[in-house]
Backbone as ProteinMPNN parsed JSONL, in Angstrom:
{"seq_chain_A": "XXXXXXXXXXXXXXXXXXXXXXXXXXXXXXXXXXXXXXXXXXXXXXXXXXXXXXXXXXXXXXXXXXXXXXXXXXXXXXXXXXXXXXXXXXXXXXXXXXXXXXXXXXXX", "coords_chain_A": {"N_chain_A": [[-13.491, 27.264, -7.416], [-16.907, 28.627, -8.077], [-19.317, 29.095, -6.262], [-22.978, 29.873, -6.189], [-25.335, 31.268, -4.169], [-28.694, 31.914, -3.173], [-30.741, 33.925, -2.347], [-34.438, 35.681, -0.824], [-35.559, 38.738, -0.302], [-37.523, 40.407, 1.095], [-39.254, 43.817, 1.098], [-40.988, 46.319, 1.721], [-43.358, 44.655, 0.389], [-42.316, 44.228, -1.705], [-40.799, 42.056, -4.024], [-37.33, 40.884, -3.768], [-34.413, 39.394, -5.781], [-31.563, 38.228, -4.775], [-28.194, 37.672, -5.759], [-25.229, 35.994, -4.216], [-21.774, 35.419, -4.413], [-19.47, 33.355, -4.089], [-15.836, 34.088, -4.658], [-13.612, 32.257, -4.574], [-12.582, 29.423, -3.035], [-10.286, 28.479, -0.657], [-9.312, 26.3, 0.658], [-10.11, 22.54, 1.07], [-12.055, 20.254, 2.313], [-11.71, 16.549, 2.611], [-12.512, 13.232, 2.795], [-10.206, 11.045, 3.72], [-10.533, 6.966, 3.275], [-9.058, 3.988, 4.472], [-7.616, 0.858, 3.442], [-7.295, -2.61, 4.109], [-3.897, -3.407, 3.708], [-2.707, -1.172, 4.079], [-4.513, 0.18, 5.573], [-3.544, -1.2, 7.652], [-0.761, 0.174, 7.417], [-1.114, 2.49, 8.16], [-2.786, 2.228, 10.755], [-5.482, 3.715, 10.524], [-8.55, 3.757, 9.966], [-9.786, 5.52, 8.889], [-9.667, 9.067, 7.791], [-10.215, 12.532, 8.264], [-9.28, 15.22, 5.989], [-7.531, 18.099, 5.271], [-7.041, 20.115, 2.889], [-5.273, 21.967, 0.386], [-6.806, 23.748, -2.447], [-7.101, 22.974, -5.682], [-5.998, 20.731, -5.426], [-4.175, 17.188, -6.59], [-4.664, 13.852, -6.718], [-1.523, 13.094, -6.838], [-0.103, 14.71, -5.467], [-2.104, 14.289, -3.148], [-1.363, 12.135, -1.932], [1.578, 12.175, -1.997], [1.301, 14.114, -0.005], [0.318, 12.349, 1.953], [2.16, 10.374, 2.236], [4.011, 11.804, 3.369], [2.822, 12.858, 5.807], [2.379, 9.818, 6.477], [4.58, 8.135, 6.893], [5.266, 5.282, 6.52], [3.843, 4.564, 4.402], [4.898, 5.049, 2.169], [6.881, 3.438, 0.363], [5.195, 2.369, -0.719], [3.474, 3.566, -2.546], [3.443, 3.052, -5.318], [1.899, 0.904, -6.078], [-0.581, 1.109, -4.955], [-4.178, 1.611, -5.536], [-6.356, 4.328, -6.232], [-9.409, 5.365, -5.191], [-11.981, 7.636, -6.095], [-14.324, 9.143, -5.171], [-16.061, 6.822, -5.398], [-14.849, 5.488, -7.914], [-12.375, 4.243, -9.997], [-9.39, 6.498, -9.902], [-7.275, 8.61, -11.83], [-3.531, 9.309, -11.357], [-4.074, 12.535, -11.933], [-6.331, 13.321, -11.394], [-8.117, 15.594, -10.605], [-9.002, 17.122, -6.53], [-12.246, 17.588, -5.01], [-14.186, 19.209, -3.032], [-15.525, 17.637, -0.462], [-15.231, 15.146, -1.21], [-14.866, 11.509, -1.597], [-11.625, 9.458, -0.826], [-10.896, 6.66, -1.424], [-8.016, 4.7, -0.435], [-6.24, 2.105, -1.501], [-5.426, -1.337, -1.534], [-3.156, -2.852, -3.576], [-4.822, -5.417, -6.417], [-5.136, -8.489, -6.712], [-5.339, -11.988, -7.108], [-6.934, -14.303, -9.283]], "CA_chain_A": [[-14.836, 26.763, -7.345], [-17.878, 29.329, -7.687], [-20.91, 29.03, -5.721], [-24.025, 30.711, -5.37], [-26.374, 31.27, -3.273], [-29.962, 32.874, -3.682], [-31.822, 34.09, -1.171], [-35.066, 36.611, -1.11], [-35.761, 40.119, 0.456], [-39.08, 41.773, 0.884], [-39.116, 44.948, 1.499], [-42.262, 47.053, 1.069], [-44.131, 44.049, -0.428], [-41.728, 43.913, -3.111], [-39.169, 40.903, -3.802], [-35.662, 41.452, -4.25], [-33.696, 38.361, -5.295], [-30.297, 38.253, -4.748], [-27.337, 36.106, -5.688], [-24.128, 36.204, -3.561], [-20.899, 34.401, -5.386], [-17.776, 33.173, -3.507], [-15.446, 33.327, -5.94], [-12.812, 31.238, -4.464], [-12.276, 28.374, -1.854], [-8.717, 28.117, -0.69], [-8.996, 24.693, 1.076], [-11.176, 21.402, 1.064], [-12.298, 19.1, 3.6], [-11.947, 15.426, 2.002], [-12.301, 12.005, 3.758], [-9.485, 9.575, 3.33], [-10.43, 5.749, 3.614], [-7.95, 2.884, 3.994], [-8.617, -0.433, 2.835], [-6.361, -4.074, 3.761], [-2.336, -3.34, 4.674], [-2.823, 0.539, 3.743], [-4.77, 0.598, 6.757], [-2.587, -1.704, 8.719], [0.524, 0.653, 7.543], [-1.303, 3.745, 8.915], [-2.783, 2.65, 11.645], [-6.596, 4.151, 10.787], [-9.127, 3.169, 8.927], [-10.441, 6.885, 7.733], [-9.172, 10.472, 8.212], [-10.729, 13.792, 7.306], [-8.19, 16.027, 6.491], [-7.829, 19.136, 4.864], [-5.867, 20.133, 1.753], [-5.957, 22.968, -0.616], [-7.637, 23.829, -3.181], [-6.495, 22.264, -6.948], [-4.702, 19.342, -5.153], [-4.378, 16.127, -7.26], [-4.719, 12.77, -6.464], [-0.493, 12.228, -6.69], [-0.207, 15.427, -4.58], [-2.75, 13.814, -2.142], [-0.749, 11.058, -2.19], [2.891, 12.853, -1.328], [1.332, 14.626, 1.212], [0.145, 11.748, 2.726], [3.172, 9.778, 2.372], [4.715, 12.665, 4.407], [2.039, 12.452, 6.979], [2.005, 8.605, 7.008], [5.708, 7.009, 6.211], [5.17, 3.837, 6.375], [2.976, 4.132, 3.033], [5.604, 5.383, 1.28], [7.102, 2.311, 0.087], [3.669, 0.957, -1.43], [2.653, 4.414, -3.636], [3.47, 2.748, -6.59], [1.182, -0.215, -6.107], [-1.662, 1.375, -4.31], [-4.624, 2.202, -6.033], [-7.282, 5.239, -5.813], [-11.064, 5.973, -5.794], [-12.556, 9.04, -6.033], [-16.465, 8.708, -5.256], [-15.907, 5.002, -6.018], [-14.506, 5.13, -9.144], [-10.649, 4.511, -9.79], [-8.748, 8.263, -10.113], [-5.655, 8.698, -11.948], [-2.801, 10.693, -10.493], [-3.705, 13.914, -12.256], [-7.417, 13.855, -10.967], [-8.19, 17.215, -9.496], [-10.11, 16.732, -5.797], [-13.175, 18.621, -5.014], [-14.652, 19.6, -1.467], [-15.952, 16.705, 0.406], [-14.547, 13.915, -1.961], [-14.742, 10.455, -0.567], [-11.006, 9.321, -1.487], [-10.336, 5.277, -0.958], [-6.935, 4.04, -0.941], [-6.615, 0.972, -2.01], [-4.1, -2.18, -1.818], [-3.092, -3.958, -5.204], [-5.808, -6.257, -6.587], [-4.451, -9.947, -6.826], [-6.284, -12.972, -7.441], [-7.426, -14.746, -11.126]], "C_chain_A": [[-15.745, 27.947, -7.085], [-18.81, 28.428, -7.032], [-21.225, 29.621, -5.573], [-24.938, 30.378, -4.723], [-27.604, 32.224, -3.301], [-30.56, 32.554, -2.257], [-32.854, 35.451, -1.614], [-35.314, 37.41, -0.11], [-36.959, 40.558, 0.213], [-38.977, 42.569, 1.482], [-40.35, 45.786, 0.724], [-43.073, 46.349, 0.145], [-43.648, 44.037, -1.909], [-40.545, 43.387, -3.13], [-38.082, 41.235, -4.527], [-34.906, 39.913, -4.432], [-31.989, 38.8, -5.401], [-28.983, 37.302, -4.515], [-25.772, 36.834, -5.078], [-23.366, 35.026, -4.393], [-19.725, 34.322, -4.433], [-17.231, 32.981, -4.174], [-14.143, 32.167, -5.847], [-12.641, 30.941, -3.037], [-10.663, 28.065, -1.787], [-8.298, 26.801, -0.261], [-10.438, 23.725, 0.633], [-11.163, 20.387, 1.785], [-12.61, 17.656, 2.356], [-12.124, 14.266, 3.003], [-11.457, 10.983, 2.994], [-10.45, 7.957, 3.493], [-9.355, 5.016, 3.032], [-8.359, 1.709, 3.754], [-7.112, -1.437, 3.081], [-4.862, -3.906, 4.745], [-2.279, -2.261, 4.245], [-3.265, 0.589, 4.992], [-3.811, 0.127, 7.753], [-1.254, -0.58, 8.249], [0.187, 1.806, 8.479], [-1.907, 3.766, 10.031], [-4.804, 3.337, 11.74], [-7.111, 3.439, 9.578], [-10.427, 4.246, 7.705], [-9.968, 8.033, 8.252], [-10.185, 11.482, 7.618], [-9.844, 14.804, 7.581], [-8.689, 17.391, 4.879], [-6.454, 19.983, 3.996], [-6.257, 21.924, 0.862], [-6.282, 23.066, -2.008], [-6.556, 23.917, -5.042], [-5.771, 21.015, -7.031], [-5.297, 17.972, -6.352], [-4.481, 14.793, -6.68], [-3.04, 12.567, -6.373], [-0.295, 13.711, -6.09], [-1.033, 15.118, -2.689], [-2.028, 12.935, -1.14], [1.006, 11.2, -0.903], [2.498, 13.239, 0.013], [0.946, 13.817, 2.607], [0.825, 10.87, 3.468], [4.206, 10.555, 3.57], [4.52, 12.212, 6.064], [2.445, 10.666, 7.725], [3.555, 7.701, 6.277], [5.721, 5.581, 5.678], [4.565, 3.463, 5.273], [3.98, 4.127, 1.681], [6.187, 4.612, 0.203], [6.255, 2.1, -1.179], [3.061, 1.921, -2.145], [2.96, 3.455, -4.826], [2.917, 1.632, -7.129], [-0.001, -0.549, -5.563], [-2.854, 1.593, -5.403], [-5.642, 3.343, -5.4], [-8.529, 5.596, -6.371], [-11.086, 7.035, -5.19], [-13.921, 9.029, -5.651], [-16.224, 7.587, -5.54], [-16.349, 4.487, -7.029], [-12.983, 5.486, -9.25], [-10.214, 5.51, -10.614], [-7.17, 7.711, -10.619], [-4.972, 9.758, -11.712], [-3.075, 11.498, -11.012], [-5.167, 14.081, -11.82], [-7.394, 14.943, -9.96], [-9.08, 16.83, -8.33], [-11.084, 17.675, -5.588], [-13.773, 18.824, -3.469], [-15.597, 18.922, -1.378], [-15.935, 15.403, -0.766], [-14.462, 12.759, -0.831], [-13.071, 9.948, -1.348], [-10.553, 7.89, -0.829], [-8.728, 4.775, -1.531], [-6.547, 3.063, -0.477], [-5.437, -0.243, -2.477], [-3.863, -2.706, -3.501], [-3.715, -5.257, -5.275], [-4.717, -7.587, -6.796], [-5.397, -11.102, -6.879], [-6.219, -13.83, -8.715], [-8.615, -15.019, -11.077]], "O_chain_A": [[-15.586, 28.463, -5.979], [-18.991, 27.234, -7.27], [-20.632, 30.478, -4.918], [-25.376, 29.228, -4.673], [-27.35, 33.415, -3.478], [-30.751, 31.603, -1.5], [-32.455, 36.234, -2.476], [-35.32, 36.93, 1.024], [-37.342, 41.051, -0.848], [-38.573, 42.36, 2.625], [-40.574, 45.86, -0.484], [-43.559, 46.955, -0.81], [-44.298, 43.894, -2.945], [-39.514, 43.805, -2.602], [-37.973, 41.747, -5.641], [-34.77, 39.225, -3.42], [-31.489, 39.657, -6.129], [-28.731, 36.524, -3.595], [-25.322, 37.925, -5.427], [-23.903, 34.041, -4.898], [-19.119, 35.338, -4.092], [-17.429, 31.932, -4.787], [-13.783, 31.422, -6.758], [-12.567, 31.735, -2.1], [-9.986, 27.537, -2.669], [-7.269, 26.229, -0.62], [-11.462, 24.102, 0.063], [-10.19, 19.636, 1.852], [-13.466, 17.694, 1.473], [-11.794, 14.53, 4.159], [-11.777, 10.3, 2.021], [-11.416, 8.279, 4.185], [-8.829, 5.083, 1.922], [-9.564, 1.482, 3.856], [-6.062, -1.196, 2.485], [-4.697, -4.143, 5.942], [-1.195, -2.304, 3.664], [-2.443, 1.076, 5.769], [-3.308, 0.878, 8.589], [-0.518, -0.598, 9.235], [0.929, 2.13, 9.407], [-1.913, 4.828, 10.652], [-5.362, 3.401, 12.835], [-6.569, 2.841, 8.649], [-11.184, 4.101, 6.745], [-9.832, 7.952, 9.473], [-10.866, 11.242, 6.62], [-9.544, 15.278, 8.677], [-9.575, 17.486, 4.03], [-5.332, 20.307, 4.386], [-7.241, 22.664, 0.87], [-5.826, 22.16, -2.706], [-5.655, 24.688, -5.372], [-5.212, 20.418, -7.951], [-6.435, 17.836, -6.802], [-4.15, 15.035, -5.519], [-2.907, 11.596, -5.628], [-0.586, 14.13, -7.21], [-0.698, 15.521, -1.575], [-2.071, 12.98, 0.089], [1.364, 10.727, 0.175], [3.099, 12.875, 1.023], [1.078, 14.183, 3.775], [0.619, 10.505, 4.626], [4.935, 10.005, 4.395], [5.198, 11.707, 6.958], [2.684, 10.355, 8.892], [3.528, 6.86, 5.378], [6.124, 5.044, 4.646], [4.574, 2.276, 4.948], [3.906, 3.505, 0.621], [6.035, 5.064, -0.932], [6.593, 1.756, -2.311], [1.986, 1.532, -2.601], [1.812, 3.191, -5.184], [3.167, 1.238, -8.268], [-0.534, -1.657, -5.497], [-2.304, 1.818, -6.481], [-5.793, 3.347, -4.178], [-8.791, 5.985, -7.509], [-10.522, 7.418, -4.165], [-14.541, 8.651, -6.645], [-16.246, 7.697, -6.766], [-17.267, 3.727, -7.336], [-12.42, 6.502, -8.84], [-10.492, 5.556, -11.812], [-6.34, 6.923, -10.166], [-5.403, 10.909, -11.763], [-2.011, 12.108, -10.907], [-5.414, 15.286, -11.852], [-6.827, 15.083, -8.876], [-10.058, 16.183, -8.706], [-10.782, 18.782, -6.033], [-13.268, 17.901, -2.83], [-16.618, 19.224, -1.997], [-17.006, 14.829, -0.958], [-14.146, 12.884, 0.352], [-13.147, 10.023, -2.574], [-9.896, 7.918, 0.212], [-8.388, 4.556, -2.693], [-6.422, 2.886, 0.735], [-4.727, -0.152, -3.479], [-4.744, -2.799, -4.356], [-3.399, -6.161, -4.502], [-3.522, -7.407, -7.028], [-6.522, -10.75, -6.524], [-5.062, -13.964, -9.115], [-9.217, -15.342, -12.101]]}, "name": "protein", "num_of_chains": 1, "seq": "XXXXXXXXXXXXXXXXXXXXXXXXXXXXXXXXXXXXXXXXXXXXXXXXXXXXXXXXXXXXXXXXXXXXXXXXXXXXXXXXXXXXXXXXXXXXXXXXXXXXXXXXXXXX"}
């Protein structure tokens, strides 16, 4: 992920702009939410945790399953938003992603 940043310098009544570039972020702060018997398996009902940088949505996933056993079971019937819109496992996350996970819809 680039970013810049612009800021200005005067010096002797004459402006200087100048752009600074980070050229890479090694981690990313995301916020989990749980939603239904996802939350009841884990226990919370939001985390902010901190991953690195290119993770996927079925990477997110594993690592959370790690973190949180009891989910483990129910990956394959969970679903996931991204900004709240449903992500498929190969979605890349981005720094400060809202990420909802989400029981299996049921109804008619």
């Amino acid at each position: 992920m680039i970013k810049s940043v612009s800021f200005c310098l005067t010096l002797q009544s004459t402006l200087f702009r100048i752009n600074l570039q980070y050229i890479k972020v090694d981690y990313l702060k995301i916020t989990i939410l749980y939603f239904a018997m996802v939350k009841d398996l884990v226990g919370l009902d939001k985390e902010i945790v901190t991953i690195s940088n290119e993770t996927t949505v079925e990477n997110l996933l594993t690592n959370m399953s790690n973190i949180h056993p009891k989910i483990k079971d129910n990956l394959n019937i969970i679903q996931v938003a991204v900004n709240y819109k449903i992500a498929n496992k190969n979605t890349t996350l981005r720094n400060g992603d809202e990420v909802a996970i989400l029981p299996p819809v049921s109804g008619g």
